[in-house]
Backbone of each chain as ProteinMPNN parsed JSONL, in Angstrom:
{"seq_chain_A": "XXXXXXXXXXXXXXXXXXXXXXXXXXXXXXXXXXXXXXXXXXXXXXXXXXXXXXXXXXXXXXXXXXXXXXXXXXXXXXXXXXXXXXXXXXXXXXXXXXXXX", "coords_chain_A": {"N_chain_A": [[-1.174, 12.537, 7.314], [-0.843, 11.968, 3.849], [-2.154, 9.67, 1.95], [-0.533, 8.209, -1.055], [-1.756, 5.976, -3.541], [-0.655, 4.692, -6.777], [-1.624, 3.168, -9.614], [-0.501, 1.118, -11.768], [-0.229, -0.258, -14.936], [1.795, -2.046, -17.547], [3.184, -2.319, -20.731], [4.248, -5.391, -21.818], [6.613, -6.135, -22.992], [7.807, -4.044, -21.773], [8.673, -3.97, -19.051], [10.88, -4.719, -17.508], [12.69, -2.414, -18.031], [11.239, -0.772, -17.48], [10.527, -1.444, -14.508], [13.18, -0.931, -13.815], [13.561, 2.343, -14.062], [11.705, 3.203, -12.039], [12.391, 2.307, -9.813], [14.461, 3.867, -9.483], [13.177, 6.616, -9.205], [11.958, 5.615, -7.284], [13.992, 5.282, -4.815], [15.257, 7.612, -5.359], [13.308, 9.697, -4.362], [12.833, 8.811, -1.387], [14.462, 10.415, -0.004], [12.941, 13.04, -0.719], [11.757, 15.547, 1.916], [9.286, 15.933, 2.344], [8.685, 13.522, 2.126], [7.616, 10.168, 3.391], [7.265, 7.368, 2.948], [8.026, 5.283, 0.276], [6.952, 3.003, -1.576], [6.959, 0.147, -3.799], [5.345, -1.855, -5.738], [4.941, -5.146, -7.256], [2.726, -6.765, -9.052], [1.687, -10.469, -8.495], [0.488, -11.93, -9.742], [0.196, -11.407, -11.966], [2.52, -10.159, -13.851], [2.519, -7.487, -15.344], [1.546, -5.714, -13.928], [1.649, -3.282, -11.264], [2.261, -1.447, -8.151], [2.87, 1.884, -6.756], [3.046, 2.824, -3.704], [2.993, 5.85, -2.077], [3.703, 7.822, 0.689], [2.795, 10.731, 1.982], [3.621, 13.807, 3.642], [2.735, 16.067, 3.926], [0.308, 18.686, 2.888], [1.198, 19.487, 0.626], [3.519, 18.289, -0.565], [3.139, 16.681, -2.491], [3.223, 18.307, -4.661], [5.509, 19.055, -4.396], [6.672, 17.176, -4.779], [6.688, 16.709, -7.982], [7.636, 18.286, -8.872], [10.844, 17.794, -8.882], [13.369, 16.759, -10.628], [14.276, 14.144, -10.635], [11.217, 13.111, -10.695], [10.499, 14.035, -13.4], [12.145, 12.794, -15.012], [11.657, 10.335, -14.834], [9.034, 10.231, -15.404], [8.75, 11.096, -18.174], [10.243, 8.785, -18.948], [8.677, 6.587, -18.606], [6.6, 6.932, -19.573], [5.853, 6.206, -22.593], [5.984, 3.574, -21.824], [3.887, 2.674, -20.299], [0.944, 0.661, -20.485], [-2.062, 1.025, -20.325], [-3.572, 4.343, -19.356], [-2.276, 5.534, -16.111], [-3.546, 5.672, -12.984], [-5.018, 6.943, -9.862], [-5.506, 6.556, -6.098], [-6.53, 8.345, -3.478], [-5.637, 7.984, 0.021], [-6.241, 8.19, 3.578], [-3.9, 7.522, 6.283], [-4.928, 5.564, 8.985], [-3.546, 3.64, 10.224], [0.024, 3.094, 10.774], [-0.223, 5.909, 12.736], [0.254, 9.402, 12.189], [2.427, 9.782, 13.568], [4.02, 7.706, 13.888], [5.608, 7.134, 11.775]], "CA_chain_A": [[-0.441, 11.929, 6.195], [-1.626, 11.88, 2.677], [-0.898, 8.143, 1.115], [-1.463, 8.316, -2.822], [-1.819, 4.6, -4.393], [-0.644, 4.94, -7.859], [-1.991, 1.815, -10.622], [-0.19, 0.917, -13.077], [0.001, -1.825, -16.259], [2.948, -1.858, -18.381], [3.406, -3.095, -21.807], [4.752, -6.428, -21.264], [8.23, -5.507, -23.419], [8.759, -3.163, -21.154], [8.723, -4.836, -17.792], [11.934, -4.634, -16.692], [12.943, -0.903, -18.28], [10.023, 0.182, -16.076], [11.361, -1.602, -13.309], [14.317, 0.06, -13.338], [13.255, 3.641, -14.281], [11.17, 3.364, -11.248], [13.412, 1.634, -8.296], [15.69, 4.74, -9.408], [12.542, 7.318, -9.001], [11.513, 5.596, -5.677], [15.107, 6.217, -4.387], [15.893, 9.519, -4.929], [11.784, 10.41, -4.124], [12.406, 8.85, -0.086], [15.15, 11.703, 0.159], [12.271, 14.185, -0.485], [11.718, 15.817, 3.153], [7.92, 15.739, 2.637], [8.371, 11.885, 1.619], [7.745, 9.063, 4.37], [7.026, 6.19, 2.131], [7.916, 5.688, -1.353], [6.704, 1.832, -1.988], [6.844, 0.206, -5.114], [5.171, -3.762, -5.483], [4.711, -5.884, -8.592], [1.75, -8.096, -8.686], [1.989, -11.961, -8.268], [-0.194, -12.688, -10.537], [-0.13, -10.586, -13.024], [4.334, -9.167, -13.49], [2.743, -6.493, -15.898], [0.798, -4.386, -12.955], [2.453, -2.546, -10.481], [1.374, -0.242, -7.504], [3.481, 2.62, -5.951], [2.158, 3.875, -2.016], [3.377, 7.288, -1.74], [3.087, 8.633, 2.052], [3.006, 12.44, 1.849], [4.193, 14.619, 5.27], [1.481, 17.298, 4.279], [-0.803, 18.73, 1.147], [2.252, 20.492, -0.499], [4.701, 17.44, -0.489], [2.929, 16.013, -3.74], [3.74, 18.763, -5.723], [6.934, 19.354, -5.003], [7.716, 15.743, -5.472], [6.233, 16.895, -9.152], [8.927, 19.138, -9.154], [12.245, 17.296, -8.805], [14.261, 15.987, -11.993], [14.206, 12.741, -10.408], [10.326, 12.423, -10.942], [9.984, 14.527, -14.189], [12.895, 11.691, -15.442], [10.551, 9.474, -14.627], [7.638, 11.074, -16.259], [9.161, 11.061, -19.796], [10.837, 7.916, -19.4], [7.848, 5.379, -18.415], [5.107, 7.318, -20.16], [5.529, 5.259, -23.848], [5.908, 2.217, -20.97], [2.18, 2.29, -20.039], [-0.009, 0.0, -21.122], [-2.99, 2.5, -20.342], [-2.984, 5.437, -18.341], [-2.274, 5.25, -14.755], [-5.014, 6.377, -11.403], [-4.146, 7.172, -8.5], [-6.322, 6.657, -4.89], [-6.211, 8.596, -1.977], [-5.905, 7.927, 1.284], [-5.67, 8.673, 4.635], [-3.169, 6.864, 6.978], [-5.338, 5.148, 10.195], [-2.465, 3.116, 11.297], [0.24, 3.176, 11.481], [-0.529, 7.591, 12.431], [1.743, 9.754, 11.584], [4.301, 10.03, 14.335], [4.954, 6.378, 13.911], [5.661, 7.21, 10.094]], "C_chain_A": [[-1.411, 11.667, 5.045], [-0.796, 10.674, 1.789], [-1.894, 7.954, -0.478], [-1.126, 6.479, -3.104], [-1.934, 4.92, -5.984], [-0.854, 3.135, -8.911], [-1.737, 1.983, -11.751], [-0.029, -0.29, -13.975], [0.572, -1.446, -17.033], [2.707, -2.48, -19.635], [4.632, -4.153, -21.411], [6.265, -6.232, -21.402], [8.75, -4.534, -22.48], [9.022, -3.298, -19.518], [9.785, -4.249, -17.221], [13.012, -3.255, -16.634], [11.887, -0.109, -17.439], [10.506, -0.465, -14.667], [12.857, -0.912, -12.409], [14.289, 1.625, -12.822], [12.671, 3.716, -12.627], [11.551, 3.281, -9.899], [14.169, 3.193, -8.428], [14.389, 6.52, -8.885], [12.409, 7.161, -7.3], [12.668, 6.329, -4.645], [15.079, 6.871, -3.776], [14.355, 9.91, -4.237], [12.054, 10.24, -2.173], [13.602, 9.962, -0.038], [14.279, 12.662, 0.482], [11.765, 14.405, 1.001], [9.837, 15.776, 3.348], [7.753, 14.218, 2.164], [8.771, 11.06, 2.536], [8.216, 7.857, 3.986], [7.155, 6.492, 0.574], [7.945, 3.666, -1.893], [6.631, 1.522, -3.365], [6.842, -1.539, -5.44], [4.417, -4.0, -7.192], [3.773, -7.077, -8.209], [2.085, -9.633, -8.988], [1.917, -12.344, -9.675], [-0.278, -12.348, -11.92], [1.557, -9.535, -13.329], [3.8, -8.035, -14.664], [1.988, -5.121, -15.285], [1.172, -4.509, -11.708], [1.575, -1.236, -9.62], [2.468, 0.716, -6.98], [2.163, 3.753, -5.023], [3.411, 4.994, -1.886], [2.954, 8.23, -0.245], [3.792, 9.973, 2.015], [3.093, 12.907, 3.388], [2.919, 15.507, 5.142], [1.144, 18.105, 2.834], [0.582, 19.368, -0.136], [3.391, 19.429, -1.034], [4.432, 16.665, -2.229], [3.494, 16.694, -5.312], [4.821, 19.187, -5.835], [7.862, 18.32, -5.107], [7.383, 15.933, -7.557], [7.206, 17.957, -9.651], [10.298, 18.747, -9.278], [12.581, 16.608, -10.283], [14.385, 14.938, -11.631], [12.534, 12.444, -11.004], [10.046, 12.876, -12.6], [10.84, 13.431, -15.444], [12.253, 10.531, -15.686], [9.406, 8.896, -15.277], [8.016, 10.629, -17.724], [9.529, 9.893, -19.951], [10.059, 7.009, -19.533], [6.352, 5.439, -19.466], [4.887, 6.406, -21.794], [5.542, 3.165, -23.008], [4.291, 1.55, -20.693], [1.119, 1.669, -21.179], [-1.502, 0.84, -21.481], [-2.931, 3.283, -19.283], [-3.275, 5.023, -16.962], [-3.025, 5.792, -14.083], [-4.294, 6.293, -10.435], [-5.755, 7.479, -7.43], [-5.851, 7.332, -4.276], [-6.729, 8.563, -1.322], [-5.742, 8.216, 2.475], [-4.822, 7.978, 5.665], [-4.427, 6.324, 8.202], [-4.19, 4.913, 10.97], [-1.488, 2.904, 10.431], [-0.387, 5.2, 11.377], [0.52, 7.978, 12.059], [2.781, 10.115, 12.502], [4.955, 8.936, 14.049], [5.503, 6.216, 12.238], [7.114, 7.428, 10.222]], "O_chain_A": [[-2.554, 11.238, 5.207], [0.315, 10.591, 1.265], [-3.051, 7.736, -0.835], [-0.073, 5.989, -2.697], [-2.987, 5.316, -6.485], [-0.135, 2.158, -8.702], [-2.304, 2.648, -12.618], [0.368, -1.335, -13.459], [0.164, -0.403, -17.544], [1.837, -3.348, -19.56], [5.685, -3.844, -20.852], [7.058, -6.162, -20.462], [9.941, -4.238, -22.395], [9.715, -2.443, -18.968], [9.641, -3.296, -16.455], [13.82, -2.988, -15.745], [11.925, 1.005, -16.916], [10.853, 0.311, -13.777], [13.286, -0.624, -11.291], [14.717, 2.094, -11.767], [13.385, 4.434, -11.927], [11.149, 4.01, -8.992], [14.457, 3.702, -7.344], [14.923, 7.431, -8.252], [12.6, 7.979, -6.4], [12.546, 7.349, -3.967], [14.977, 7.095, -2.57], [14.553, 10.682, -3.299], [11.66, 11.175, -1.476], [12.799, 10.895, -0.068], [14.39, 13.257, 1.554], [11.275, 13.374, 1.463], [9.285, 15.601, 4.434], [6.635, 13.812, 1.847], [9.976, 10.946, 2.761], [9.224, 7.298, 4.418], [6.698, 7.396, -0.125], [8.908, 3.188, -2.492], [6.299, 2.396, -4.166], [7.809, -2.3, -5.429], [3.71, -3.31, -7.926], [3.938, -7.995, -7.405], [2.896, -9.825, -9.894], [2.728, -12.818, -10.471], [-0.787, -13.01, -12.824], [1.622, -8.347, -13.014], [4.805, -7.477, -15.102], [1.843, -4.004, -15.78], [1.104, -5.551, -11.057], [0.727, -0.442, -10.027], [3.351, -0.062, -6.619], [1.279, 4.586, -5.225], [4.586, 4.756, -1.61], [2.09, 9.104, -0.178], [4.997, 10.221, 2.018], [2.548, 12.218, 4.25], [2.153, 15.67, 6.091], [1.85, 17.988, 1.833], [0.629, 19.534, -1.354], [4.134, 19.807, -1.94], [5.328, 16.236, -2.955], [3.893, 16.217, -6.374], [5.313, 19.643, -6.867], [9.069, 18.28, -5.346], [7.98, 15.158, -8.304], [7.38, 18.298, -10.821], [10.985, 19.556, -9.901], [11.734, 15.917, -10.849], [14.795, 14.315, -12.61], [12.484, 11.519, -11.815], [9.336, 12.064, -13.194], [10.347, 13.252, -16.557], [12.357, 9.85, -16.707], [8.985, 7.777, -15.567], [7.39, 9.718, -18.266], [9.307, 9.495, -21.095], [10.317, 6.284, -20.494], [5.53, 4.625, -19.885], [3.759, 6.001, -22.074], [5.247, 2.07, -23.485], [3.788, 0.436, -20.836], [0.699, 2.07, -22.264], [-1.91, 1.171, -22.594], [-2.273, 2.96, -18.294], [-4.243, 4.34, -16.629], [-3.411, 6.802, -14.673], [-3.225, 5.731, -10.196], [-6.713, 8.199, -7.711], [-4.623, 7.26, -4.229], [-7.928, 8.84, -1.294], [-4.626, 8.732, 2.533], [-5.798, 7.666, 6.348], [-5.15, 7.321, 8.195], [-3.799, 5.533, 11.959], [-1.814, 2.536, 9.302], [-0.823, 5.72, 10.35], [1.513, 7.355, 11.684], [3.839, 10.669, 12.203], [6.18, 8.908, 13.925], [5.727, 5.127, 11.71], [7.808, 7.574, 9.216]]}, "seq_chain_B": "XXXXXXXXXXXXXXXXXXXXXXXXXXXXXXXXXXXXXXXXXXXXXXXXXXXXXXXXXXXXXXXXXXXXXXXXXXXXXXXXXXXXXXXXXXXXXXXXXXXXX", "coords_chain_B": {"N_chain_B": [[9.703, -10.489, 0.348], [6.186, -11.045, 0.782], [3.633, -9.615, -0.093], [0.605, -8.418, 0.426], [-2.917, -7.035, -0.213], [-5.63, -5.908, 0.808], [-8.456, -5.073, -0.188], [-11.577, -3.529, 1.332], [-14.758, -2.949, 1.502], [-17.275, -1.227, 3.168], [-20.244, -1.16, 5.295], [-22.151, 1.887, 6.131], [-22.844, 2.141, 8.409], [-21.267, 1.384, 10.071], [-18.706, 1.753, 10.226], [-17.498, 3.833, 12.458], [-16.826, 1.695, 14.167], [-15.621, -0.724, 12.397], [-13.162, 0.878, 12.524], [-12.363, 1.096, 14.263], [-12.05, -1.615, 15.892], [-10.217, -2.753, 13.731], [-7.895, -1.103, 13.953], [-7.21, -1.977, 16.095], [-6.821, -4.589, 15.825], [-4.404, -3.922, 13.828], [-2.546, -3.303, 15.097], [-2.137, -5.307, 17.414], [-0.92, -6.916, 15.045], [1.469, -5.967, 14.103], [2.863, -7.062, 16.187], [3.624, -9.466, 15.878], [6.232, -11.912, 14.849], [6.459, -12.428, 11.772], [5.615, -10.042, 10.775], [6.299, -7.351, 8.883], [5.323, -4.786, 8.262], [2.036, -3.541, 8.924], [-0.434, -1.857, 7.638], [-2.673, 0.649, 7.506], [-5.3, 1.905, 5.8], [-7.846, 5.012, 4.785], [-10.01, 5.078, 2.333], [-10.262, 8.505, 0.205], [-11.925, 9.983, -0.949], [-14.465, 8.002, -0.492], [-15.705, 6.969, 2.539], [-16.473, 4.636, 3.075], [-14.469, 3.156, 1.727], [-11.951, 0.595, 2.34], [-8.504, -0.187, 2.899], [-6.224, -2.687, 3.777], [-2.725, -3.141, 3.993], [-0.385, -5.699, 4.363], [2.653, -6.926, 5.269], [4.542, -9.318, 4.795], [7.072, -11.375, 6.127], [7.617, -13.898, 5.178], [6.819, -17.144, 3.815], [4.877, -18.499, 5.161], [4.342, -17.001, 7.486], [1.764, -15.647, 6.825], [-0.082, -17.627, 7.148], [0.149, -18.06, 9.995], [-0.262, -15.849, 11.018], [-3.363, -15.84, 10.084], [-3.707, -17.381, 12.749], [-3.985, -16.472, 15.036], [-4.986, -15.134, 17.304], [-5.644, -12.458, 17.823], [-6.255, -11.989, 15.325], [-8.564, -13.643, 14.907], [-10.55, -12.98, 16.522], [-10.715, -10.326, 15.116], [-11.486, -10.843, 12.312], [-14.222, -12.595, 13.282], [-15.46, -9.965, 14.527], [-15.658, -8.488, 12.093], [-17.385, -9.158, 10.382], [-19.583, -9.024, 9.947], [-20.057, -5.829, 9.268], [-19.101, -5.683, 6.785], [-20.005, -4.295, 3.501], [-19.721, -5.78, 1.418], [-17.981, -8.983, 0.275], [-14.839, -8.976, 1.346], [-11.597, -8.639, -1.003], [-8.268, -9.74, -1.772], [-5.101, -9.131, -3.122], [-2.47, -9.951, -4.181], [1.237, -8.773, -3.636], [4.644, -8.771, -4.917], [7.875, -7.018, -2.953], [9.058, -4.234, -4.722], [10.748, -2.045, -4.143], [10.96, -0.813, -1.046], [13.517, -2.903, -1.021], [14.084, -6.294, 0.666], [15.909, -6.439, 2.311], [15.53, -3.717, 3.555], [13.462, -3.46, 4.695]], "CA_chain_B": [[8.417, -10.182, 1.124], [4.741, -10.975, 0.462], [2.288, -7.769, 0.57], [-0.894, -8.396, 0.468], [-3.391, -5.887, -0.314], [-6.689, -6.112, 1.464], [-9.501, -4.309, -0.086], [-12.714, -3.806, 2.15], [-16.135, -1.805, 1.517], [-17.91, -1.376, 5.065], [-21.739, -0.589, 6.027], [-21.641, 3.011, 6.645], [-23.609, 2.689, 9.916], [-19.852, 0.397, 10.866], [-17.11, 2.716, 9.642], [-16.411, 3.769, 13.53], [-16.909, 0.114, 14.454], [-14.489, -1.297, 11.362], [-11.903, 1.361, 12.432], [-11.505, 0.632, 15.982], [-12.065, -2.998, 15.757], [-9.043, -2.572, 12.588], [-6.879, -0.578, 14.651], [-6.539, -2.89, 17.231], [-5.68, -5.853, 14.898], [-3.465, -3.361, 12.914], [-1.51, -3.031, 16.21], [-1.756, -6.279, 17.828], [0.029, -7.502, 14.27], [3.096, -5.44, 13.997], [4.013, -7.814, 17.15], [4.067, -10.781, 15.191], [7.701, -11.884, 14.135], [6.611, -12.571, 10.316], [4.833, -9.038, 9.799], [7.172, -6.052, 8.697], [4.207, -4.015, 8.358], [0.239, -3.854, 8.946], [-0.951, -0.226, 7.503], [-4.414, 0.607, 7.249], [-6.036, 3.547, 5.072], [-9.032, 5.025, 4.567], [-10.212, 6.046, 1.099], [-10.251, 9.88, 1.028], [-13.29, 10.318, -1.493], [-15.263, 7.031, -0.004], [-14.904, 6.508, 3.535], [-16.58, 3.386, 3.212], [-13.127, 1.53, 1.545], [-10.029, 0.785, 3.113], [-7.05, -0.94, 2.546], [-4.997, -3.038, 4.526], [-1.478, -3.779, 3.732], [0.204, -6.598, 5.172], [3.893, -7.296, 4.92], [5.435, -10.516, 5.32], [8.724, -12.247, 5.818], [8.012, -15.597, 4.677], [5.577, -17.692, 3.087], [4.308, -19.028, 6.016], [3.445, -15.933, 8.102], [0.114, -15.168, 6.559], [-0.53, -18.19, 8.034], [0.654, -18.05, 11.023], [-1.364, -14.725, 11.542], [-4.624, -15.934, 10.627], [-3.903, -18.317, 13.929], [-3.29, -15.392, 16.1], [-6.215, -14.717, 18.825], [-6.476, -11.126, 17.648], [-7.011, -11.83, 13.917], [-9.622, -14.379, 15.069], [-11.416, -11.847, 17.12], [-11.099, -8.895, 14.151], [-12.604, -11.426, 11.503], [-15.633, -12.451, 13.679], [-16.1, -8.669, 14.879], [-16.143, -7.096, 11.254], [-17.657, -10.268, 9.358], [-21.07, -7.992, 9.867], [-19.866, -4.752, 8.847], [-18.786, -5.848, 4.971], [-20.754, -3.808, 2.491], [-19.374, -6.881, 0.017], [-16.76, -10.054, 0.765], [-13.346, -8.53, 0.636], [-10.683, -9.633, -1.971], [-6.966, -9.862, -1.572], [-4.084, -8.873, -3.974], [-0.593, -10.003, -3.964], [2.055, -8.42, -4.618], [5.79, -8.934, -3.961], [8.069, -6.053, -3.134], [10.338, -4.099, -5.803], [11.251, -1.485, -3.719], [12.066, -0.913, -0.542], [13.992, -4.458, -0.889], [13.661, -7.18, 1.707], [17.052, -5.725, 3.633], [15.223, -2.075, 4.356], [11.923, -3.957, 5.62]], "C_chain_B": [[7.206, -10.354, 0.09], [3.963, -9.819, 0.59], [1.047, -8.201, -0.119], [-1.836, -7.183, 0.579], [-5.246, -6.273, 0.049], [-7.628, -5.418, 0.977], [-10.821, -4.698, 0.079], [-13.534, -2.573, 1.882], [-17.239, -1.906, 2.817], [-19.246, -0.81, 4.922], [-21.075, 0.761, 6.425], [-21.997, 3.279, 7.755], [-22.222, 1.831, 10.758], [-18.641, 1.438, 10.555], [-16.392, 3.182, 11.448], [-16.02, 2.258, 14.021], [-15.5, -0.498, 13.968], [-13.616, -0.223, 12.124], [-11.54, 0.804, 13.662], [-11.387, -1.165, 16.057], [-10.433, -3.347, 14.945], [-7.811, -2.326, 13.075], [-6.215, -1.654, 15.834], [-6.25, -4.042, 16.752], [-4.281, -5.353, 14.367], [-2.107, -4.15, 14.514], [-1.1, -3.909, 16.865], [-0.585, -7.047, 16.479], [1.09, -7.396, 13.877], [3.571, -6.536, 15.243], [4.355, -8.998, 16.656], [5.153, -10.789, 14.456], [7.491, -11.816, 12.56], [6.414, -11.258, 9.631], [5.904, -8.195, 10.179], [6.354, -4.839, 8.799], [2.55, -4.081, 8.169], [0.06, -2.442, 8.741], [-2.193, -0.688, 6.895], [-4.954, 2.037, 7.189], [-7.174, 3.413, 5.123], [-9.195, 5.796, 3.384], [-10.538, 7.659, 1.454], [-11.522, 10.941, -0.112], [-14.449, 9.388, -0.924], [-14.954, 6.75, 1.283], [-15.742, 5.515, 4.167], [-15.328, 2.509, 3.09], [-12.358, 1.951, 2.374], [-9.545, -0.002, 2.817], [-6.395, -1.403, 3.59], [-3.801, -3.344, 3.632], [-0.324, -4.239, 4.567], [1.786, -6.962, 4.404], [4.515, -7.946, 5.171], [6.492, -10.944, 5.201], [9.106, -13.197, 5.335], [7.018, -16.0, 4.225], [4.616, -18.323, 4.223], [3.5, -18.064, 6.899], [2.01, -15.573, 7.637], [-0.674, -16.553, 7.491], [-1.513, -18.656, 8.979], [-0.427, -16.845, 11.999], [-2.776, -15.528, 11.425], [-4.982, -17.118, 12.066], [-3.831, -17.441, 14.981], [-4.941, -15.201, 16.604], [-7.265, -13.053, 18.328], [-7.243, -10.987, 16.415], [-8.255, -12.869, 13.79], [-10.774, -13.648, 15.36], [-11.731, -10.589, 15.711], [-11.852, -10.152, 13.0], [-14.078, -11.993, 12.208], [-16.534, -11.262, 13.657], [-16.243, -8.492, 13.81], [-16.792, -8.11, 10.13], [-19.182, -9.576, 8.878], [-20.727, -6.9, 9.22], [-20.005, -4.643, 7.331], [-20.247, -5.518, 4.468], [-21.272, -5.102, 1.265], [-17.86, -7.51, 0.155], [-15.688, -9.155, 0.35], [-12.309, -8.781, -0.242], [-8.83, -8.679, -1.623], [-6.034, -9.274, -3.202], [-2.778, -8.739, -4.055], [0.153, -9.551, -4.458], [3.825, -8.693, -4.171], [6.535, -7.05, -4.006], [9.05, -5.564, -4.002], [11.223, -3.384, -4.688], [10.168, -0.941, -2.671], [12.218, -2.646, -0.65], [13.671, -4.966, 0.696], [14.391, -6.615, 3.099], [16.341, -4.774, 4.475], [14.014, -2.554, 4.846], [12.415, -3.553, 7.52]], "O_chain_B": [[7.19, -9.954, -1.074], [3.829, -9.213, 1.654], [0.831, -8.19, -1.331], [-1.571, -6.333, 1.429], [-5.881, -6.988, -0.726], [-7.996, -4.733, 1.931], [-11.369, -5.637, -0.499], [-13.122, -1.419, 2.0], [-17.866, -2.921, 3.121], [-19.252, 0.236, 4.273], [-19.939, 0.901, 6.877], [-21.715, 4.345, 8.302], [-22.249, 1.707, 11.982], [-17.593, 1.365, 11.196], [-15.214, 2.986, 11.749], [-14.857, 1.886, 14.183], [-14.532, -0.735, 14.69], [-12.929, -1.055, 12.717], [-10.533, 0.154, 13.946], [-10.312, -1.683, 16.357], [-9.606, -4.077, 15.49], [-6.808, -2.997, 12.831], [-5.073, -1.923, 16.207], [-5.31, -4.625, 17.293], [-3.254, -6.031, 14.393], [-1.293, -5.062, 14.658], [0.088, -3.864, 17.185], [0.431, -7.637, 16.845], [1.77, -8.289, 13.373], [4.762, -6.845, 15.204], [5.395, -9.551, 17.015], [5.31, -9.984, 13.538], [8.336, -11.147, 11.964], [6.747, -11.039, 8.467], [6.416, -8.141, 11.297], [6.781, -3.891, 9.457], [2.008, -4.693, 7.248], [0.4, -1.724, 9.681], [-2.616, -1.643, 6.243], [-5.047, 2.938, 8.022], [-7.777, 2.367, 5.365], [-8.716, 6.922, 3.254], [-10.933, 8.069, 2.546], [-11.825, 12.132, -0.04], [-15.525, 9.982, -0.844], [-13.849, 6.221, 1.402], [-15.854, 5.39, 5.386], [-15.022, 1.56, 3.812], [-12.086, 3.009, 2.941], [-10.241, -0.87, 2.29], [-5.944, -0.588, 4.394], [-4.013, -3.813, 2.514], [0.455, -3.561, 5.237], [1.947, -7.204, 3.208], [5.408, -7.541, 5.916], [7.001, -10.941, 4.08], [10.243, -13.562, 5.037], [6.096, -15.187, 4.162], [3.471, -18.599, 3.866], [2.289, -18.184, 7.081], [1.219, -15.169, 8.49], [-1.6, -16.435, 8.294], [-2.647, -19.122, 9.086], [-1.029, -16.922, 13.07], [-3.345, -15.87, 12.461], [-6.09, -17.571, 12.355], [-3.516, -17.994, 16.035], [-5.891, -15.187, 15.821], [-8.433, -12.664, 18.362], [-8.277, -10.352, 16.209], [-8.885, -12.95, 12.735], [-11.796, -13.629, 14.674], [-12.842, -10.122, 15.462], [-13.08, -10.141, 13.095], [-15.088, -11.759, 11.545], [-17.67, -11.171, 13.192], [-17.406, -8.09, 13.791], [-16.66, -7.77, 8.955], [-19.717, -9.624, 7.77], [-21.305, -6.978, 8.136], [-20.721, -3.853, 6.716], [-21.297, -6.087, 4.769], [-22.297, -5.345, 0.629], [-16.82, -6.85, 0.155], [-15.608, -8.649, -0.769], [-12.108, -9.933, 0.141], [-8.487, -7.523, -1.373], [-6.651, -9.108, -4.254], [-2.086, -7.722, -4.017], [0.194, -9.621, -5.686], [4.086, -8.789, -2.972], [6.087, -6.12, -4.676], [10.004, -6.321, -4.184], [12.259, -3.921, -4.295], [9.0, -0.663, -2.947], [11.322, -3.461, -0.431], [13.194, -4.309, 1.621], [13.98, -6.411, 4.241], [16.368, -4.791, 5.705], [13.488, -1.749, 5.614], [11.609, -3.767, 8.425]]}, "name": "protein", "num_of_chains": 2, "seq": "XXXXXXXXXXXXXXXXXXXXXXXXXXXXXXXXXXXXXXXXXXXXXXXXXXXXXXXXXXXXXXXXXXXXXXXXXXXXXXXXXXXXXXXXXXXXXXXXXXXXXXXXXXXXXXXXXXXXXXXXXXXXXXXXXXXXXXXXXXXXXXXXXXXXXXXXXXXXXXXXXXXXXXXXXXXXXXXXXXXXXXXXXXXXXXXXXXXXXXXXXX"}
């Protein structure tokens, strides 16, 4: 399993239009057949930075979540949302492995 | 739900150490009623960091865990390992909601 950690900071105005845009990305994204996990958490401390965990099935699953009109919707809609541009970690699953996924 | 985000930088002469030591907290903590989930990555350019992410039901469970036998035992065992003190990061969840936990 390939788990991407995506970091993001919003422009404050747009808080809750990125909230949305995104609950509606996560969604449709756990549908995708290479998509385990499609997490999506708002910090405590901070309501204008946001993480989405992405657990991938296997190396090809990323880009053809880069393919669907759900994420490319996404793409266009949040991108004047960002405060500055978003990063992304990866990682590898330990636990749970991936049968228990 | 609470999620907590655990990030840890490990001695590289500990990395099997930290995992197995990790693993067996991971696993003893899914049995605890408060936790929805205990996942544990490993960076996939550094495989010094890792990530825990803890998922709670209530405000109290974090707790509740650090009273638990096993998370007593995994903070003694890996109190050596740390590269550099670990730090926490809360977040609540947007999506999946509390129901799909």
């Amino acid at each position: 399993m390939l788990v991407v950690q995506v970091n993001i900071i919003v422009k404050k105005e747009f808080i809750k239009e990125f909230i949305s845009a995104t609950v509606e990305n996560a969604s449709n994204s756990t549908h995708e057949k290479g998509i385990a996990h499609f997490d999506f958490f708002q910090n405590q401390e901070d309501p204008t930075k946001f993480i989405l965990l992405e657990a991938y099935r296997n190396d090809n699953a990323p880009a053809e979540h880069k393919e669907t009109d759900h994420y490319k919707k996404w793409k266009s809609t949040v991108e004047e949302m960002m405060a500055e541009p978003r990063y992304s970690i990866k990682y590898f699953n330990i636990f749970p492995d991936d049968k228990d996924y």
